[in-house]
CHARMM internal coordinates of N, CA and C (Angstrom, degrees):
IC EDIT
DIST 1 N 1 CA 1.4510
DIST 1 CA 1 C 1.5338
ANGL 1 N 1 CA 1 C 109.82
DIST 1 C 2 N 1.1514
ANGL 1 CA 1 C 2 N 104.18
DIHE 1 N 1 CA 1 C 2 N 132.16
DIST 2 N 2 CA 1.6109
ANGL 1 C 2 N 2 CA 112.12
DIHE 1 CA 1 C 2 N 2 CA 158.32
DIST 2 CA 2 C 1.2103
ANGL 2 N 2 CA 2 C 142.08
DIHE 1 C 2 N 2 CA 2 C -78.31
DIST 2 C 3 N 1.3190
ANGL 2 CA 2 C 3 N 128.36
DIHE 2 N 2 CA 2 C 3 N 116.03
DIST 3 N 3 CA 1.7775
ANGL 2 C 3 N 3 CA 98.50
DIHE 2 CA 2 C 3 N 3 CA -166.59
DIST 3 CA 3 C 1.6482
ANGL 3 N 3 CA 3 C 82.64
DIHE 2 C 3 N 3 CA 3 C -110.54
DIST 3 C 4 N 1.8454
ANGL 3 CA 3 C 4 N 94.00
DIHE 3 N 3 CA 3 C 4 N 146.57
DIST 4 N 4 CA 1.4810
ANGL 3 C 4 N 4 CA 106.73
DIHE 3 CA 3 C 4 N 4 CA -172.42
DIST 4 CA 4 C 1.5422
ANGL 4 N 4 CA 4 C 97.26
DIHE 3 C 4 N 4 CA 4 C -97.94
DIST 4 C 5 N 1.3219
ANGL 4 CA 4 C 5 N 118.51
DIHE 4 N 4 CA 4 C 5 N -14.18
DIST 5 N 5 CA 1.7118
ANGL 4 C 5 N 5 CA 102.75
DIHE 4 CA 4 C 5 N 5 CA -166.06
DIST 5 CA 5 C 1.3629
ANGL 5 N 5 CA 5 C 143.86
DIHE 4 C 5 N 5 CA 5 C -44.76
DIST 5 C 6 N 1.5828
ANGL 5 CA 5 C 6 N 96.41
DIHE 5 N 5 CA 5 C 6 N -33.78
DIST 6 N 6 CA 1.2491
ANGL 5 C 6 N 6 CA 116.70
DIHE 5 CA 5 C 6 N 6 CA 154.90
DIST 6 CA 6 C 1.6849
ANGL 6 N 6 CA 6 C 130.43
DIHE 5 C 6 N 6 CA 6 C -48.81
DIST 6 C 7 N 1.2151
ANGL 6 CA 6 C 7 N 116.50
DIHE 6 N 6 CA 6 C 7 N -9.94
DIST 7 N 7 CA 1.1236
ANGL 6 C 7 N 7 CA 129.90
DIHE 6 CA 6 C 7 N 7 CA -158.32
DIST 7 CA 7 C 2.4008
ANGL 7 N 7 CA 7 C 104.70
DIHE 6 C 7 N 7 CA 7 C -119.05
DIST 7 C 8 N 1.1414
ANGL 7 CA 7 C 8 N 77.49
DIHE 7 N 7 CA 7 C 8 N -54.45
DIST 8 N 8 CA 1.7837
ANGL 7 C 8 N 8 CA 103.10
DIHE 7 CA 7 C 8 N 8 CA -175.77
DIST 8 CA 8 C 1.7242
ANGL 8 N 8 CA 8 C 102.92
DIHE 7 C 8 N 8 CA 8 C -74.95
DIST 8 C 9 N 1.3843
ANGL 8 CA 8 C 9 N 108.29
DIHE 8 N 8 CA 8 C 9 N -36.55
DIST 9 N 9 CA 1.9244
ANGL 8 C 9 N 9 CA 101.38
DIHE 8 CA 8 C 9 N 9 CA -165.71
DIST 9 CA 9 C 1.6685
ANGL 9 N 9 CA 9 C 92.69
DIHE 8 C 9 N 9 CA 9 C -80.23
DIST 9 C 10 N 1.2814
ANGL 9 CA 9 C 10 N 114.65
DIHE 9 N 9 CA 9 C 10 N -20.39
DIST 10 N 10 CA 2.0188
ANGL 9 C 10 N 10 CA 92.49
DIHE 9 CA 9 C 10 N 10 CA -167.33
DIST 10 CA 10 C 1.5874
ANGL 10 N 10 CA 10 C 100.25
DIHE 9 C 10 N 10 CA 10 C -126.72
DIST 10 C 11 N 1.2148
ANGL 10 CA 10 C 11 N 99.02
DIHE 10 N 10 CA 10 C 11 N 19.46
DIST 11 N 11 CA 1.5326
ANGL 10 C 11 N 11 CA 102.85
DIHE 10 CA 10 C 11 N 11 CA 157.92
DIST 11 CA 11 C 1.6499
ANGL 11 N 11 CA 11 C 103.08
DIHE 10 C 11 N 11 CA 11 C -102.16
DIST 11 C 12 N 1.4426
ANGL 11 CA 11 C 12 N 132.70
DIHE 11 N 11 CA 11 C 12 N -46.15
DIST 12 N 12 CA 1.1329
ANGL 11 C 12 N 12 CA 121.96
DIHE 11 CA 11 C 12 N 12 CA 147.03
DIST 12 CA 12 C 1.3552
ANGL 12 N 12 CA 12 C 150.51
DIHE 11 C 12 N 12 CA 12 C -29.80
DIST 12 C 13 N 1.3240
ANGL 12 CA 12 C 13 N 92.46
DIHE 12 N 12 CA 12 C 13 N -36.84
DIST 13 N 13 CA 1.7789
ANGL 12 C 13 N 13 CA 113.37
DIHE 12 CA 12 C 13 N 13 CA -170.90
DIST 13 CA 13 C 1.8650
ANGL 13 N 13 CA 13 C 90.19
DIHE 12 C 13 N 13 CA 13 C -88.74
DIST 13 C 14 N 0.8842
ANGL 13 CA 13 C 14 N 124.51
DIHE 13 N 13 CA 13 C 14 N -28.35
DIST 14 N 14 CA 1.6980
ANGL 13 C 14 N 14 CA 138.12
DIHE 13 CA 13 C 14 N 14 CA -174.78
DIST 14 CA 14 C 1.6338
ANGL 14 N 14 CA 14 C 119.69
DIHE 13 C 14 N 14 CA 14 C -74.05
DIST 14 C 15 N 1.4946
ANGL 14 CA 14 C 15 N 92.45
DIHE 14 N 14 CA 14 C 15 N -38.52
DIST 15 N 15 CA 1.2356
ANGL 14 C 15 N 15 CA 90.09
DIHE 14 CA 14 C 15 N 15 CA 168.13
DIST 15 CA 15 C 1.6558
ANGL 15 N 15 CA 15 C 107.28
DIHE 14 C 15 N 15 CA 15 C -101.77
DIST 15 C 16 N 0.8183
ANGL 15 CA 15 C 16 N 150.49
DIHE 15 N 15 CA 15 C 16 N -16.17
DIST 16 N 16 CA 1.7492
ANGL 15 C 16 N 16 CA 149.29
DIHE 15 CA 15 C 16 N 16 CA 179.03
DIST 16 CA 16 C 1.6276
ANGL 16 N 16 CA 16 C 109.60
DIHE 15 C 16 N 16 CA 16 C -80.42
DIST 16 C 17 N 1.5306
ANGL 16 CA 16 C 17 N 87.41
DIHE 16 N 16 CA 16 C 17 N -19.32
DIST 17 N 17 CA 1.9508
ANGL 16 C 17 N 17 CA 81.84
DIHE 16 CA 16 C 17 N 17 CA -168.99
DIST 17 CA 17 C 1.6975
ANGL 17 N 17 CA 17 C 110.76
DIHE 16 C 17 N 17 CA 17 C -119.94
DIST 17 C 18 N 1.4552
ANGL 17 CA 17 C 18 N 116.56
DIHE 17 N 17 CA 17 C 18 N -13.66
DIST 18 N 18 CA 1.3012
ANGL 17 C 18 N 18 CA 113.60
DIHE 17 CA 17 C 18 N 18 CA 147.86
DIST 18 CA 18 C 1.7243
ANGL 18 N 18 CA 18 C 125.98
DIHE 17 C 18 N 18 CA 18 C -29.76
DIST 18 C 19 N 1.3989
ANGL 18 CA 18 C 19 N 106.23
DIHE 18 N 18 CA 18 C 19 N 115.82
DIST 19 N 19 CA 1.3227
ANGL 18 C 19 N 19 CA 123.83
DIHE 18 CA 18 C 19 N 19 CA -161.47
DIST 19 CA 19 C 1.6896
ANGL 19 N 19 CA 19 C 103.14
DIHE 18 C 19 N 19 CA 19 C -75.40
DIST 19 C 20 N 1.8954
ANGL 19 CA 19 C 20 N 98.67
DIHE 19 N 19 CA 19 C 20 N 129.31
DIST 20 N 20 CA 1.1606
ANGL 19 C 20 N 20 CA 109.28
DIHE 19 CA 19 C 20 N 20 CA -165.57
DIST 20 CA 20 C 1.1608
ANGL 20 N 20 CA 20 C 132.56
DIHE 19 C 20 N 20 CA 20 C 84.93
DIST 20 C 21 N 1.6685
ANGL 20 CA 20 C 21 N 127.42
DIHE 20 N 20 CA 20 C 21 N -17.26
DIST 21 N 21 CA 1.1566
ANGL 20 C 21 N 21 CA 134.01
DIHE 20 CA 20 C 21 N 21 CA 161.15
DIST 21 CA 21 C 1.5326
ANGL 21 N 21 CA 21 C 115.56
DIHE 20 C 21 N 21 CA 21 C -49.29
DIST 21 C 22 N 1.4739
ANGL 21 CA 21 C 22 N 110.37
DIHE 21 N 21 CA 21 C 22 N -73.84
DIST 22 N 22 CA 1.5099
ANGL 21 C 22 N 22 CA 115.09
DIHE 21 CA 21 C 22 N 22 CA -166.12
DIST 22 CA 22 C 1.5017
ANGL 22 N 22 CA 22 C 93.32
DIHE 21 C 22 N 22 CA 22 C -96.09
DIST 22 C 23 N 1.5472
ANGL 22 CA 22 C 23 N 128.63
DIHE 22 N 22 CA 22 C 23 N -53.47
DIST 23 N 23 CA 0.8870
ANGL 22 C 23 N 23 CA 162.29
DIHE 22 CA 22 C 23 N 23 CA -133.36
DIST 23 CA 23 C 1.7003
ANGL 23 N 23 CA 23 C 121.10
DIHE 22 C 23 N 23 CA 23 C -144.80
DIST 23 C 24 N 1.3178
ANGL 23 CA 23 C 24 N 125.16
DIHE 23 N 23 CA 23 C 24 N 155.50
DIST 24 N 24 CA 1.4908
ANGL 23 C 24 N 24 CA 129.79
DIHE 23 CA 23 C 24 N 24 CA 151.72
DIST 24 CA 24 C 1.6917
ANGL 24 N 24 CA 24 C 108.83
DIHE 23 C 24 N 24 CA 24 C -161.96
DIST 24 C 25 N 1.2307
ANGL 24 CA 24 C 25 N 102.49
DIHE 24 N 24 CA 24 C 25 N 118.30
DIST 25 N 25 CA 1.7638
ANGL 24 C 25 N 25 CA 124.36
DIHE 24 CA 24 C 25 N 25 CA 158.75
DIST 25 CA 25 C 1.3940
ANGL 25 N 25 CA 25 C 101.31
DIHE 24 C 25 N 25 CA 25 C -112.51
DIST 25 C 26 N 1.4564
ANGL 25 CA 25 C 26 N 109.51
DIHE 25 N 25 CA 25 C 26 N 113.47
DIST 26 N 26 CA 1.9464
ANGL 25 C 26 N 26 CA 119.09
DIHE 25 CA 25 C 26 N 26 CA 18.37
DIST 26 CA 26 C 1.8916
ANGL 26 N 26 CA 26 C 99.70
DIHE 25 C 26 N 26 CA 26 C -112.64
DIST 26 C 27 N 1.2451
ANGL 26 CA 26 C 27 N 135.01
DIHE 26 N 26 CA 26 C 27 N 128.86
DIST 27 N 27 CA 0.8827
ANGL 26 C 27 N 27 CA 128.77
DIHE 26 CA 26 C 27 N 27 CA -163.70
DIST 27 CA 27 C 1.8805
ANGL 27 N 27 CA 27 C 118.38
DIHE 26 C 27 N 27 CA 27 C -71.36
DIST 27 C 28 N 1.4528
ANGL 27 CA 27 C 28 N 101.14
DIHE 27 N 27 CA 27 C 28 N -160.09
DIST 28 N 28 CA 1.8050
ANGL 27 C 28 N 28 CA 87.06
DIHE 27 CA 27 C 28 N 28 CA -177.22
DIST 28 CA 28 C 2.1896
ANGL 28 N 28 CA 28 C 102.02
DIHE 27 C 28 N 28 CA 28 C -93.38
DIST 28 C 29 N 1.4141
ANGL 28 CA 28 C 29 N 80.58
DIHE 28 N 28 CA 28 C 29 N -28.57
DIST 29 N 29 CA 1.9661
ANGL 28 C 29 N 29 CA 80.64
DIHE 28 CA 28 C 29 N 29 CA -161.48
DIST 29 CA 29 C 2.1569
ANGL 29 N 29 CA 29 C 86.66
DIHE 28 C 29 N 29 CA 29 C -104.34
DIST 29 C 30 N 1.0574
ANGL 29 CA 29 C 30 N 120.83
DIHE 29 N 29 CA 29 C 30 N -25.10
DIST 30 N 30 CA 1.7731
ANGL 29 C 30 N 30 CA 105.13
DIHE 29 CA 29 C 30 N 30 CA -159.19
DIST 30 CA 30 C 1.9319
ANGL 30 N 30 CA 30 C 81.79
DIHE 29 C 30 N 30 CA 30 C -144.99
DIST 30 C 31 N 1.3843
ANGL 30 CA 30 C 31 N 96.67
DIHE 30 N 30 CA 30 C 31 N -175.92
DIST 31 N 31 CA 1.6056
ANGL 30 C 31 N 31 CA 122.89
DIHE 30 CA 30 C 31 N 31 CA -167.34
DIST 31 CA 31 C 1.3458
ANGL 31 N 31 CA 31 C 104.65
DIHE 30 C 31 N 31 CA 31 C -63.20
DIST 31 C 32 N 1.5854
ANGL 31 CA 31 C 32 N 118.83
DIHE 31 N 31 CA 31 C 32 N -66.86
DIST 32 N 32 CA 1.6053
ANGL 31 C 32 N 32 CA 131.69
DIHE 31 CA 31 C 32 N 32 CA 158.76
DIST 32 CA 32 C 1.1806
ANGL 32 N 32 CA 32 C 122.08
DIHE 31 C 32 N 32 CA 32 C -105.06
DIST 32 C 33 N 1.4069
ANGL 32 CA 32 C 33 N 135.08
DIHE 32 N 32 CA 32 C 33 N 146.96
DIST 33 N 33 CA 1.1753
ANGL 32 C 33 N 33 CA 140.24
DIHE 32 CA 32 C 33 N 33 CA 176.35
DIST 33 CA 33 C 1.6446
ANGL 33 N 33 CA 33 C 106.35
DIHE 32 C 33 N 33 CA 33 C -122.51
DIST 33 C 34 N 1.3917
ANGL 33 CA 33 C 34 N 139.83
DIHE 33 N 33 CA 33 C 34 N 155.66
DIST 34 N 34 CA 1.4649
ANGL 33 C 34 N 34 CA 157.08
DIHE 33 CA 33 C 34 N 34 CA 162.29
DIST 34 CA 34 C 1.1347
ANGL 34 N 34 CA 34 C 101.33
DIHE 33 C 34 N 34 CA 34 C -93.21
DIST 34 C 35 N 1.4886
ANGL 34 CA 34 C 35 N 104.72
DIHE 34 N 34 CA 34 C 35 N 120.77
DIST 35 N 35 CA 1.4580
ANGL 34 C 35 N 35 CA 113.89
DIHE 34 CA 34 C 35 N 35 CA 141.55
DIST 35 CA 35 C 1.7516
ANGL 35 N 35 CA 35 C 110.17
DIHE 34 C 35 N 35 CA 35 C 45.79
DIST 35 C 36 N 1.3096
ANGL 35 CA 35 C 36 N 113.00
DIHE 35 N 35 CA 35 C 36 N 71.40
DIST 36 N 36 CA 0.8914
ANGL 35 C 36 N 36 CA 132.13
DIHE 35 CA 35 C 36 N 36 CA -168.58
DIST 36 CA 36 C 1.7249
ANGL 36 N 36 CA 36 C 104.65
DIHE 35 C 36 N 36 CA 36 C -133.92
DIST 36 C 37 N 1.0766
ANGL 36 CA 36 C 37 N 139.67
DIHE 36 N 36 CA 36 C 37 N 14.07
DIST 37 N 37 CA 1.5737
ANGL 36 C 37 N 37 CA 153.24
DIHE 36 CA 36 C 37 N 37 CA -155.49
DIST 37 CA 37 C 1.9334
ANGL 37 N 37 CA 37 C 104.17
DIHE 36 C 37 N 37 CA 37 C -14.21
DIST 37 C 38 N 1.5666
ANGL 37 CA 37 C 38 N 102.27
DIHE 37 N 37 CA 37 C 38 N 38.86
DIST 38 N 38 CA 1.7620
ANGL 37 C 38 N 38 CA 100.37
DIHE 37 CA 37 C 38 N 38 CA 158.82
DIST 38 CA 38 C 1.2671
ANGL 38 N 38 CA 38 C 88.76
DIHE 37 C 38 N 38 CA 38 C -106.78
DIST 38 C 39 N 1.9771
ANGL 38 CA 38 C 39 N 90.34
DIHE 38 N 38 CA 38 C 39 N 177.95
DIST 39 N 39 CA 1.4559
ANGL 38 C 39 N 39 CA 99.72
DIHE 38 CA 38 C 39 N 39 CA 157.56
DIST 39 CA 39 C 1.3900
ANGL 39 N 39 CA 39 C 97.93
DIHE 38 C 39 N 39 CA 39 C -153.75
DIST 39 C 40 N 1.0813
ANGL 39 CA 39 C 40 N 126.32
DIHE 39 N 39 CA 39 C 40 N -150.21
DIST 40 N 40 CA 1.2636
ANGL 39 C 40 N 40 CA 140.53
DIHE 39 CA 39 C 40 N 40 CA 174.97
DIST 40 CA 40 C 1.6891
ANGL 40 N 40 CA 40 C 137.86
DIHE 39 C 40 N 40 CA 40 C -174.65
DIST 40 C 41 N 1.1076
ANGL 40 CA 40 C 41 N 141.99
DIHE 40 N 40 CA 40 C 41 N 140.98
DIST 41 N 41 CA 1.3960
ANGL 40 C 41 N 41 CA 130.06
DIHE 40 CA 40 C 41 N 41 CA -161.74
DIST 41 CA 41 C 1.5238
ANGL 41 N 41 CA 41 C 111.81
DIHE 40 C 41 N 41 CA 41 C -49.05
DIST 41 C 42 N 1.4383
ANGL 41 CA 41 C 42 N 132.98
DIHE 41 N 41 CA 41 C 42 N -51.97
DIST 42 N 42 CA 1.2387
ANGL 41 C 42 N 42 CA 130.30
DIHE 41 CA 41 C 42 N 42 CA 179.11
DIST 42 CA 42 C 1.6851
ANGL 42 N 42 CA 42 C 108.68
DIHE 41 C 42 N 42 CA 42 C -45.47
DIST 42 C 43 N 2.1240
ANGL 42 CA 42 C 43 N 116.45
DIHE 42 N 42 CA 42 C 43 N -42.88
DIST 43 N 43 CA 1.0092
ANGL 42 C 43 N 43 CA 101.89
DIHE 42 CA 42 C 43 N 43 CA -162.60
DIST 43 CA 43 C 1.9074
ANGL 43 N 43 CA 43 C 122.52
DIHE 42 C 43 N 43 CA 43 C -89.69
DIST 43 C 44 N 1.9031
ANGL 43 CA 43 C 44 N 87.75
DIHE 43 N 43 CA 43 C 44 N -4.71
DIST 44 N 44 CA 1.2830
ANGL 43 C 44 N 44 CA 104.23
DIHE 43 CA 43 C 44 N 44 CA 167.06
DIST 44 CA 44 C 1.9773
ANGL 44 N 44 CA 44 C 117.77
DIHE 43 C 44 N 44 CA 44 C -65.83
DIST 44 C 45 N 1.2730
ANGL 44 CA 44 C 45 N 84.99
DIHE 44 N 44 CA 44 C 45 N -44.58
DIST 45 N 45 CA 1.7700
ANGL 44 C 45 N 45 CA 88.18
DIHE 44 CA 44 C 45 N 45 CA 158.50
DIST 45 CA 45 C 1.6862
ANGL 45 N 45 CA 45 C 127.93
DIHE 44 C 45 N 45 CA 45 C -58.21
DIST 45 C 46 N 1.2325
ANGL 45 CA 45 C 46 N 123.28
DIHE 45 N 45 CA 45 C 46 N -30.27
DIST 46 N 46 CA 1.7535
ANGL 45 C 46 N 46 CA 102.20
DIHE 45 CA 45 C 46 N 46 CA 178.87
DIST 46 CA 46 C 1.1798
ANGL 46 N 46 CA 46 C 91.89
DIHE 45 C 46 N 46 CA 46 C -136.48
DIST 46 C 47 N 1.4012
ANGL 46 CA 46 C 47 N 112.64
DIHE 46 N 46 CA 46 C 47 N 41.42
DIST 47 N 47 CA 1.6635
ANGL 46 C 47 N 47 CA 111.34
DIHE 46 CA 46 C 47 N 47 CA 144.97
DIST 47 CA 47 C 1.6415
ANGL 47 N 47 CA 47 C 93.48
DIHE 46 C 47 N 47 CA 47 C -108.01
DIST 47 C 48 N 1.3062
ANGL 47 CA 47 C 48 N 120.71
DIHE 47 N 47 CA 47 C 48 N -45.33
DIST 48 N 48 CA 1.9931
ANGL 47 C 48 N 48 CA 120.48
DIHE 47 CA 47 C 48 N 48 CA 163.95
DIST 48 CA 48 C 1.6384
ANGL 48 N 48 CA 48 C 110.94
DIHE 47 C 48 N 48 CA 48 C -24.16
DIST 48 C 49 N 1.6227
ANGL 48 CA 48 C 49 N 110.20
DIHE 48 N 48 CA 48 C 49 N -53.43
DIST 49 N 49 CA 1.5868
ANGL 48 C 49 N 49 CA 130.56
DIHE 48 CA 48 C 49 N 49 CA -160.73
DIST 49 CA 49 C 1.6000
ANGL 49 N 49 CA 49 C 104.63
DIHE 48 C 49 N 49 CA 49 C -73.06
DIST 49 C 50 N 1.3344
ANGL 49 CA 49 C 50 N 102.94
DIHE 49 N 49 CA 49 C 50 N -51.95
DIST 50 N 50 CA 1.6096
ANGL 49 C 50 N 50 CA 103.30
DIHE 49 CA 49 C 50 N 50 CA 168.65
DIST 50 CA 50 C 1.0454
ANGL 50 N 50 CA 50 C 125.45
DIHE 49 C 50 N 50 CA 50 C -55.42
DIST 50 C 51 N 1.6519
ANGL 50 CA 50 C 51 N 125.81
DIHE 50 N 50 CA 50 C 51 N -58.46
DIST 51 N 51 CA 1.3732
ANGL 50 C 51 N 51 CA 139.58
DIHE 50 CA 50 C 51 N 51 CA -158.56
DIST 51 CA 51 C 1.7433
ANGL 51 N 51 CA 51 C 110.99
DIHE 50 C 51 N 51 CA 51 C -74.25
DIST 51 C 52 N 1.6017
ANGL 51 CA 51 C 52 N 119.91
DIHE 51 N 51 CA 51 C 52 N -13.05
DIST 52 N 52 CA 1.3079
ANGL 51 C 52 N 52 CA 140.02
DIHE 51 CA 51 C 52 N 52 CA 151.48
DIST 52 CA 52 C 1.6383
ANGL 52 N 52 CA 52 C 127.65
DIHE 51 C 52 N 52 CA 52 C -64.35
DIST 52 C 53 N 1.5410
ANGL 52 CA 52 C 53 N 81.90
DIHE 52 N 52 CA 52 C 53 N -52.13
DIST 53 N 53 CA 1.7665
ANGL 52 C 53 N 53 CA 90.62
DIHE 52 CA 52 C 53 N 53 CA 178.81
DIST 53 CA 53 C 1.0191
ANGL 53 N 53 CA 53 C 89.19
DIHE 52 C 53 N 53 CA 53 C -74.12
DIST 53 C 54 N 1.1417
ANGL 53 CA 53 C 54 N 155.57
DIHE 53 N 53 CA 53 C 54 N -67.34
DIST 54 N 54 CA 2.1568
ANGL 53 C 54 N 54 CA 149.40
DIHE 53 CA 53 C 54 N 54 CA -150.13
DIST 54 CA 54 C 1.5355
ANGL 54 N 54 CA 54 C 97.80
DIHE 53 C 54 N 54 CA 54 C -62.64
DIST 54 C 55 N 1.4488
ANGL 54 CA 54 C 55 N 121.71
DIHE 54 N 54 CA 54 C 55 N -43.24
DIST 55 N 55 CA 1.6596
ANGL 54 C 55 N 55 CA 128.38
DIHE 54 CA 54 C 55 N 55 CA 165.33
DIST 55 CA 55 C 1.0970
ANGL 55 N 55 CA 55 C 104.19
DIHE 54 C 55 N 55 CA 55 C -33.89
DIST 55 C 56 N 1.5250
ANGL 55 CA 55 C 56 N 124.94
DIHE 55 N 55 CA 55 C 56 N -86.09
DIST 56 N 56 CA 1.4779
ANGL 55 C 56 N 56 CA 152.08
DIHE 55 CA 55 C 56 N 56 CA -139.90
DIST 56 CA 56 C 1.6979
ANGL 56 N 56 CA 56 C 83.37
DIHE 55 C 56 N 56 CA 56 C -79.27
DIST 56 C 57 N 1.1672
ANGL 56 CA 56 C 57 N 128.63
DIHE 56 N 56 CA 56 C 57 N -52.74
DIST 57 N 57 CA 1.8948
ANGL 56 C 57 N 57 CA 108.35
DIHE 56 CA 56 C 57 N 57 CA -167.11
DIST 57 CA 57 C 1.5318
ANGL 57 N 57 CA 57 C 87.67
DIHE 56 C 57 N 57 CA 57 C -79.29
DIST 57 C 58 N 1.0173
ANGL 57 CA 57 C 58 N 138.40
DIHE 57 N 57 CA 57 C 58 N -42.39
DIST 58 N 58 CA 1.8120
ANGL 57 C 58 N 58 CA 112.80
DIHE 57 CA 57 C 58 N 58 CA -167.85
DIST 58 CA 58 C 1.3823
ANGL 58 N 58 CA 58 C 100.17
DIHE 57 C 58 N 58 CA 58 C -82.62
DIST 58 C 59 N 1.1644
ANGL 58 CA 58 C 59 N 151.39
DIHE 58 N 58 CA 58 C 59 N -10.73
DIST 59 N 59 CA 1.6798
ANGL 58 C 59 N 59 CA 120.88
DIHE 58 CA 58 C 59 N 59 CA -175.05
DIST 59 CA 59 C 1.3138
ANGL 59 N 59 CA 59 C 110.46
DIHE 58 C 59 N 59 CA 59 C -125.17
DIST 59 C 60 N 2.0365
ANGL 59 CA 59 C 60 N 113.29
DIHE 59 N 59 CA 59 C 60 N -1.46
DIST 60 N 60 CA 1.3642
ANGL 59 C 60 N 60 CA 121.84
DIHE 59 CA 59 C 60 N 60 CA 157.75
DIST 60 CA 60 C 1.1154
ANGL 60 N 60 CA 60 C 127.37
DIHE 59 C 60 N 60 CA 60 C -100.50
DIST 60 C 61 N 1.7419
ANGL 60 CA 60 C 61 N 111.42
DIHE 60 N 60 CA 60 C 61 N -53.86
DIST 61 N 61 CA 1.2758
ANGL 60 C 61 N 61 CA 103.83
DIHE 60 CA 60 C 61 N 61 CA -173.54
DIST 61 CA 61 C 1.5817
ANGL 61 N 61 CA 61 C 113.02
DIHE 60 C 61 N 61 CA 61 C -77.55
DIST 61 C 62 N 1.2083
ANGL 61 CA 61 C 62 N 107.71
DIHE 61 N 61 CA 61 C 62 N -57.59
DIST 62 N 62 CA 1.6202
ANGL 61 C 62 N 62 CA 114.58
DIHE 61 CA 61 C 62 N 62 CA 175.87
DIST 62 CA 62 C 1.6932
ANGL 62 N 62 CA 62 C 108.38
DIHE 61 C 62 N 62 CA 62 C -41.27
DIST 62 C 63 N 1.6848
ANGL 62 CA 62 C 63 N 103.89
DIHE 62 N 62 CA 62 C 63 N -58.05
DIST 63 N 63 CA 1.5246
ANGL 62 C 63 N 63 CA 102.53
DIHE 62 CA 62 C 63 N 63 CA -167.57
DIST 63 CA 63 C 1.6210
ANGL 63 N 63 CA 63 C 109.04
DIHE 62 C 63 N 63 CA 63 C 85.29
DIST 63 C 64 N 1.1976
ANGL 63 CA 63 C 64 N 103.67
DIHE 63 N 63 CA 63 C 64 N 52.34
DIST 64 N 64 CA 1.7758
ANGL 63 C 64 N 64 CA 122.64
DIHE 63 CA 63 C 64 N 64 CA 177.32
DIST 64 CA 64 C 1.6638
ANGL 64 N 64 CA 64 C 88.56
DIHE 63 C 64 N 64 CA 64 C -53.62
DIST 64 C 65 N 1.6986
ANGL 64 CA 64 C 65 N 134.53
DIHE 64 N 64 CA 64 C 65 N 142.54
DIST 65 N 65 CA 1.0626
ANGL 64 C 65 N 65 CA 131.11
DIHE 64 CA 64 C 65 N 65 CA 130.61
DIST 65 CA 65 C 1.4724
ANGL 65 N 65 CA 65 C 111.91
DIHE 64 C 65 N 65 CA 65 C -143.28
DIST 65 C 66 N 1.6710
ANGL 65 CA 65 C 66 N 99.90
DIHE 65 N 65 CA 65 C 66 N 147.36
DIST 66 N 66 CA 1.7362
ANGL 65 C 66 N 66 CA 123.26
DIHE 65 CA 65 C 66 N 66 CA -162.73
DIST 66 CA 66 C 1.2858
ANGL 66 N 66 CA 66 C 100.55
DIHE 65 C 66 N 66 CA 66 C -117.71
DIST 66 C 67 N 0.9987
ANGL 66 CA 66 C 67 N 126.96
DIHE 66 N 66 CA 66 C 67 N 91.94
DIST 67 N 67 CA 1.5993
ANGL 66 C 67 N 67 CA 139.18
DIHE 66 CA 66 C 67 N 67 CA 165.00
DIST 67 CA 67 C 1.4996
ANGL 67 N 67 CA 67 C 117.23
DIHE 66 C 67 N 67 CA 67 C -60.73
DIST 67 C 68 N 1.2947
ANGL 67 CA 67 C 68 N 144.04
DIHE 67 N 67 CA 67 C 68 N 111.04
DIST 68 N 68 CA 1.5874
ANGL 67 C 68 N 68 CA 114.43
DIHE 67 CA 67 C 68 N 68 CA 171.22
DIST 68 CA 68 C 1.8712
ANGL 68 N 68 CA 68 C 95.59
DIHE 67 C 68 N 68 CA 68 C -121.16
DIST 68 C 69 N 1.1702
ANGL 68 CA 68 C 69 N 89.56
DIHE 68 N 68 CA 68 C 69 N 158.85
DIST 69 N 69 CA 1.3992
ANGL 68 C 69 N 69 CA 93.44
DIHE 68 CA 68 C 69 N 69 CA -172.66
DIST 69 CA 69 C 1.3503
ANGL 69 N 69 CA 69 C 122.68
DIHE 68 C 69 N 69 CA 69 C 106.66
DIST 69 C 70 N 1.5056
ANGL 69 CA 69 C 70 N 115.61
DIHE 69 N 69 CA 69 C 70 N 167.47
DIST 70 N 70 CA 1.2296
ANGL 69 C 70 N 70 CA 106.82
DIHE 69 CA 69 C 70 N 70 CA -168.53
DIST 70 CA 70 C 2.0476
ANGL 70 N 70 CA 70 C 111.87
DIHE 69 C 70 N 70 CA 70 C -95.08
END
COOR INIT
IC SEED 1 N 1 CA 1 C
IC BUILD
């Protein structure tokens, strides 16, 4: 068996947490901003911090696994 999780959780987390997409902490004018497609070095940093920690609890602590196949 293959487990894909490794593959699916931080390709997910990559695209949702890319700064300025949906979101950016810490923004340019307030705390968060929407969908605003800047970013900036500070916010490239704890969108890095998040998108690790959401890594590290789904494919360590939890133990995410994606089976495909029969």
């Amino acid at each position: 068996m293959q487990d894909w999780a490794g593959v699916f959780i931080p390709l997910v987390l990559f695209i949702l947490l890319s700064p300025g997409l949906l979101f950016q902490i810490p923004g340019k004018c307030r705390i968060i901003e929407f969908g605003n497609f800047h970013t900036s070095a500070v916010s490239i940093i704890v969108h890095s911090v998040i998108f690790f920690s959401f890594a590290a609890i789904f494919l360590i602590a939890v133990g995410v696994h994606i089976d495909l196949g029969p």
